[in-house]
N, C-alpha and C positions, 0 to 999 in steps of 0.2 A: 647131676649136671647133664648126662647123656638124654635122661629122658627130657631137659628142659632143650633141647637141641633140636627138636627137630621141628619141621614146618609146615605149618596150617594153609590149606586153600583155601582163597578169598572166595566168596560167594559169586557165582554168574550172573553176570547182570540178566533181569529179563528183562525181552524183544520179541519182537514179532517180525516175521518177513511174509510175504507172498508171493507163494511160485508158479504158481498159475493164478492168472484172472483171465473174467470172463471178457468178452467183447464190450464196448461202447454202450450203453442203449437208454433210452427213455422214459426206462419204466413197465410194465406190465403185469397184469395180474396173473396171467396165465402162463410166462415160458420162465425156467428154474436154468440156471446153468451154474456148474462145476467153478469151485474155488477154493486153494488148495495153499497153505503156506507153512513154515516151519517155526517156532517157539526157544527162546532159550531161556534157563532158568526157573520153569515150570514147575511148582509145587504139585502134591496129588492133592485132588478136591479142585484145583482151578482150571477152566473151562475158554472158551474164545467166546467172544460174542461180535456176529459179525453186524453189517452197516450197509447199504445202498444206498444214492444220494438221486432220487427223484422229484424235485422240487425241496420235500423234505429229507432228512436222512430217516430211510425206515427200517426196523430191526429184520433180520434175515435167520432161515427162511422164512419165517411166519411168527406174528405176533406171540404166541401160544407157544412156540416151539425155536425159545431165541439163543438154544446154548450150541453148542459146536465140541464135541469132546476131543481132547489131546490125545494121540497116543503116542508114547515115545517122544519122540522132538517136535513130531510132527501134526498137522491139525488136516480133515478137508469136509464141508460142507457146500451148499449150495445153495444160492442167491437170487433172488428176481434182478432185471437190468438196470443196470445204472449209470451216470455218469460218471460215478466214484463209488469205491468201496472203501470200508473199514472194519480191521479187526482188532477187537479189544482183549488183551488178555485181563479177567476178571477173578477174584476169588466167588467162593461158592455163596458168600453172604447176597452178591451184587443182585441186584434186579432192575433189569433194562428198561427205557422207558418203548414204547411203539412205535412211535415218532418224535423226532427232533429239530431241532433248529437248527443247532451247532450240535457237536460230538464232546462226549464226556472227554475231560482231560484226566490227565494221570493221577492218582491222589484215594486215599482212601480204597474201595474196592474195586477201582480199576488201576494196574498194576502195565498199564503198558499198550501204547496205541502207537496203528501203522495205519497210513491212510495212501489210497491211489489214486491220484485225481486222471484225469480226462487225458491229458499228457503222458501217462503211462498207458494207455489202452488203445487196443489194435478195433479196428473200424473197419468191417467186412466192405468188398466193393459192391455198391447198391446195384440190384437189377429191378429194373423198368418193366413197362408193357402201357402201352396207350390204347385206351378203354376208351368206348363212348365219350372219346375227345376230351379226356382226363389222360392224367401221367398216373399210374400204380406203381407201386413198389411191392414186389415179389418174395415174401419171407423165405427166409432161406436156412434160419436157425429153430433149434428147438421151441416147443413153447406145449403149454398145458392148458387146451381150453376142456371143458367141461371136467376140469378136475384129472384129465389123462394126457398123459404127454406124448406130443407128437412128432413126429421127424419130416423136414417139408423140402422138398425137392425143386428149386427154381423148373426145373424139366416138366414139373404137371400144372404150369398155368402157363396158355398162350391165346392169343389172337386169330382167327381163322381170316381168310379173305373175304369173308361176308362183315370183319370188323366184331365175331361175338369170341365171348371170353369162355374158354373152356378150360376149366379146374379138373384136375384127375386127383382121386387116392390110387394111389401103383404099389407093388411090390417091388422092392429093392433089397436083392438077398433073402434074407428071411423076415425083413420088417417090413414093415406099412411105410409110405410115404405121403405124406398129405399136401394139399395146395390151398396159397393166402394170397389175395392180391389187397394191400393198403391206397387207398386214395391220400395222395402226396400233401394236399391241402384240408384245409378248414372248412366248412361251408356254412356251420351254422342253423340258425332257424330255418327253413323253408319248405319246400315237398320233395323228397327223395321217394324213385322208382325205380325199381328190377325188373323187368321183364328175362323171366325164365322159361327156360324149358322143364318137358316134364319131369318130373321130381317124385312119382307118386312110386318107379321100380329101386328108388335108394334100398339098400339094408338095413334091416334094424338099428347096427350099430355105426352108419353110416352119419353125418351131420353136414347141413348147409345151413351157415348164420351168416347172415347177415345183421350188419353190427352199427353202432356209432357208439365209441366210449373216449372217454376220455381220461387217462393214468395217470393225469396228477391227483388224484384222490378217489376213495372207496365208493363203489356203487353211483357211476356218475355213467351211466351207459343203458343204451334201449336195443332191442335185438328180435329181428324174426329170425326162427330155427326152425328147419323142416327133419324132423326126427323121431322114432320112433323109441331113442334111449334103448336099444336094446331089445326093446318089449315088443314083440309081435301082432300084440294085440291091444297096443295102446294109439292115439290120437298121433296124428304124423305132424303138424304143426304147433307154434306158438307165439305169440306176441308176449315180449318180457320186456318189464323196468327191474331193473335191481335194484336193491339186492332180492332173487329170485324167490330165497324161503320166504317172503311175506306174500301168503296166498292170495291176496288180491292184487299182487305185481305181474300174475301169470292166465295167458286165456288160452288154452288149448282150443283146437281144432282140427278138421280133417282136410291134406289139400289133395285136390282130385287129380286125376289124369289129365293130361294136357300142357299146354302154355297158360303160364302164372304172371300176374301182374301184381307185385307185391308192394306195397307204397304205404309212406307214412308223413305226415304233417306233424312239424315240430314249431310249437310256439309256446310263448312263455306261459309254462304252468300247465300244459298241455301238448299230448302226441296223443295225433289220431291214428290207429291205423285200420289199413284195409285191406285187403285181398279179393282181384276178379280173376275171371277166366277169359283167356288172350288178352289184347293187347288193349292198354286202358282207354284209348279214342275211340276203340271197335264199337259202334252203335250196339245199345243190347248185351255188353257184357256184362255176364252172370255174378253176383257178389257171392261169394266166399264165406269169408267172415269179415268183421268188423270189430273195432270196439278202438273206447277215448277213455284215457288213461288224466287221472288228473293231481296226482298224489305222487311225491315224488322226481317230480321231471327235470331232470338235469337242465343247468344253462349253458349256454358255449363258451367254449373256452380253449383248450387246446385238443378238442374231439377230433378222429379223424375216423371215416368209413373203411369198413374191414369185408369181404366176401371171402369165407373160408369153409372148403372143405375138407372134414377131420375126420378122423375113427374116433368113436366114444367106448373105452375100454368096458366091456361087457363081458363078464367073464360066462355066464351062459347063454348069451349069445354072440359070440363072438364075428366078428366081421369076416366073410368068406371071398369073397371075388372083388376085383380092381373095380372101381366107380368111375363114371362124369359126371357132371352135371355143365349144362351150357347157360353162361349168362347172355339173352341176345343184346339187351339196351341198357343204361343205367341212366336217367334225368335228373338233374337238380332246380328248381325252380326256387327263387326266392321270395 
């Protein structure tokens, strides 16, 4: 009778909570940020699997790499931006799809879902800068372009009184700090141009890209990059369509000393681009390089124009001294 007396604890329900989420954002292929929440009820063997809402809901961090491990109560991974996130508590059988429409419900091997929509997330206050008679937005959060993550300081991108855009890498403590300036709007097909200064004393592992992509979906972006990746003794520019590994998406080049006039035509099924030396009306400026890209080419949609410069993690050659680079003009013709 004693032994039949005494009492069993009911099972824990399992849930999901999160205790940190990241900012607000859009989407991006290149910036990861921290996301961090707590489990109850967690068997061993089962995992999180997190959620981003960009357009579609896409698995986090990366297609290839969609689990999150628990330890103790607790779970933390990291996520591309979104409008919403979700984490799924799953058993080990589960396998996530890449993309989604809607979000798996409860049932079978998913054992418990928490979702944060737009209403629970904090929206950093935007900083501005007005460019060649454009509004820019000033990155100010992490992000990871060329596959390295970067730390970006509103402080290294301004406007001088002549009206040119000068982007600084700085040191800040003991890290790097990098500068983005985003073009607030769409523009579409047309002729975009850069006129820069010279770019040929960058670092190795220094980078100037200039960009148009669009993050509602993979490989929908065109890009000049003045970089030498590191390599001292490799080609300092590039004209790219993504996705970059397909070796006819990429046209290295060398850009000289001086004032650069960097410019490309985007029309349907086709980006031409070019590169002179000085300023592109200047009678008699020098061509560069060239080449028309016809495979591939993104249509428009929600693109928007990126001028950033980054450090590209180099582990033997690693970036030594603060950078600028000056943008003087930017044109859009349509």
């Amino acid at each position: 009778m004693i032994g039949g007396c005494h009492s069993s604890r009911p099972p824990v329900p399992q849930a999901i909570e999160f205790t940190k989420l990241p900012e607000a954002g859009e989407g991006s292929p290149f910036k990861l940020d921290a996301i961090e929440g707590r489990v109850s009820g967690a068997q061993a063997g089962q995992r999180i699997v997190l959620f981003a809402r960009a357009g579609l809901w896409w698995v986090q961090p990366f297609a290839d790499r969609p689990f999150t491990e628990i330890r103790g109560s607790s779970w933390r991974g990291t996520t591309h931006p979104g409008n919403a996130y979700a984490a799924l508590l799953v058993n080990p059988g589960y396998k996530p799809p890449p993309t989604t429409k809607t979000l798996p419900e409860v049932g079978g091997n998913v054992l418990a879902v928490a979702v944060a929509d737009s209403a629970a997330l904090a929206r950093p206050a935007v900083k501005t800068l007005h460019f060649s008679g454009y509004e820019w937005e000033i990155r100010q959060t992490a992000s990871e372009p060329g596959g390295a993550r970067n730390l970006y300081d509103p402080a290294n991108a301004m406007v001088d009184k002549k009206g040119y855009l000068h982007l600084r890498i700085a040191k800040k403590g003991n890290e790097w700090t990098s500068a983005e300036a985003i073009l607030t709007r769409s523009l579409g097909y047309g002729s975009y141009s850069f006129v820069v200064q010279d770019v040929s004393q960058l670092e190795p592992a220094a980078v100037l890209s200039i960009s148009i992509w669009d993050n509602t979906g993979p490989s929908r972006e065109m890009d000049i990059e003045t970089s030498r990746w590191g390599e001292p003794n490799s080609k300092n520019a590039q004209y790219v369509i993504q996705p970059y590994y397909v070796p006819a998406n990429v046209v290295r080049f060398m850009a000289p000393r001086g004032i650069l006039t960097y410019s490309f035509l985007w029309e349907p099924g086709r980006a031409s681009f070019h590169t002179v030396r000085g300023l592109p009306l200047k009678a008699g400026s020098d061509s560069v390089a060239e080449h028309v890209f016809t495979s591939g080419i993104p249509s428009p949609g929600q693109e928007s124009t990126h001028i950033n410069l980054y450090v590209f993690d180099n582990k033997k050659n690693p970036l030594k001294h603060e950078s600028e680079v000056i943008v003087e003009n930017f044109e859009y013709l349509p």
